[in-house]
C-alpha positions as CSV (number, residue, x, y, z in Angstrom):
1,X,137.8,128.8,105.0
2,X,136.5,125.4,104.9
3,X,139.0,122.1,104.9
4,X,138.3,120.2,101.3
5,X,138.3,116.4,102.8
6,X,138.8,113.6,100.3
7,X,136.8,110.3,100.8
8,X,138.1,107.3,99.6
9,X,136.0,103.9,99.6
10,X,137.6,100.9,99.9
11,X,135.6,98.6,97.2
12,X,136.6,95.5,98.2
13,X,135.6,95.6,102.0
14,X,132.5,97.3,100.7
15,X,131.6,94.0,98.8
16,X,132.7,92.0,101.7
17,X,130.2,94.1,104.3
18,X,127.5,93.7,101.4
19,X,128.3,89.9,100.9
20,X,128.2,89.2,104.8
21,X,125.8,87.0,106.8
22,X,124.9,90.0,109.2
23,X,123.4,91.9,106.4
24,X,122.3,88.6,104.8
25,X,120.2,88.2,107.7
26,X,119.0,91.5,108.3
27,X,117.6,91.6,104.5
28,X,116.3,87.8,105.1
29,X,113.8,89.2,108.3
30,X,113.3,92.4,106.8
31,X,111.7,90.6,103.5
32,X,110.3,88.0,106.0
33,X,108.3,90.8,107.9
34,X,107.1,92.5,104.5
35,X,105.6,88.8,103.2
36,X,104.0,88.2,106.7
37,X,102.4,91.6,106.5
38,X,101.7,90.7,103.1
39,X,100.1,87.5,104.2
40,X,98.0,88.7,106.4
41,X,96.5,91.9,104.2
42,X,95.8,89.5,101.6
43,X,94.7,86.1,102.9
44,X,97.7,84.7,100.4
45,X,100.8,83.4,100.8
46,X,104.0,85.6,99.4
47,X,107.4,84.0,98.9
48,X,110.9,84.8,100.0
49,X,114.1,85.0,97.6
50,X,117.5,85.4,99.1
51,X,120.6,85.7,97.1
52,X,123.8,87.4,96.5
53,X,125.1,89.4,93.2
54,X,128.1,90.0,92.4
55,X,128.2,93.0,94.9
56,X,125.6,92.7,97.6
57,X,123.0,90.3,98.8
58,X,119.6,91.1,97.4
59,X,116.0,90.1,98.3
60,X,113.1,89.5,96.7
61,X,109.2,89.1,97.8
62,X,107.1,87.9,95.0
63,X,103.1,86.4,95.4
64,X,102.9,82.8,95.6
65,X,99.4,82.1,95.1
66,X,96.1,83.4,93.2
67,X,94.7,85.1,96.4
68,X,98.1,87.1,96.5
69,X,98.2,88.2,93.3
70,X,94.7,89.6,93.3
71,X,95.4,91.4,97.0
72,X,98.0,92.7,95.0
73,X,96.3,93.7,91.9
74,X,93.3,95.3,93.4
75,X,94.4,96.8,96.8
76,X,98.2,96.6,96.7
77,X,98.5,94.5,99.7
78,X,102.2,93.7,98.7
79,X,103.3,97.5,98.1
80,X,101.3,99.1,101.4
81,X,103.7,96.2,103.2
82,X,107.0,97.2,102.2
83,X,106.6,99.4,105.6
84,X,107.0,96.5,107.3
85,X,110.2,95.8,106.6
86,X,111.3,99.1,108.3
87,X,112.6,99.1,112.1
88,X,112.2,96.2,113.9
């Protein structure tokens, strides 16, 4: 028969991990390469938003300018570059 193992997270140093500069930075270029992506599909500029909840360190990408929000509105330049912010 098969062993029952227990898994037990350690909240805390789960918020620390998810609060740290390494995955700060990581989420920093990975939003960095989706807006540059972004950029470029839509001849507008996208903007950046780091920050940290409570729990983890979020970003956001959000259209800066009127060219951006109609790349976005009528081809989805913004959505078709979230695969940009996969790999490296």
């Amino acid at each position: 028969m098969a062993t029952q193992i227990k898994v037990t997270m350690n909240r805390a140093g789960m918020r620390t991990l998810l609060l740290g500069p390494q995955v700060r930075a990581d989420l920093a270029a990975r939003a960095q390469r989706i807006a540059t992506a972004a950029d470029i599909a839509s001849r507008g500029k996208h903007r950046v938003t780091v920050g940290s909840g409570r729990n983890r360190t979020h970003v956001f990408v959000t259209t800066a300018d009127t060219p951006a929000r109609v790349g976005e509105a009528r081809s989805r330049t913004l959505t078709r570059a979230v695969n940009a912010g996969r790999g490296r």
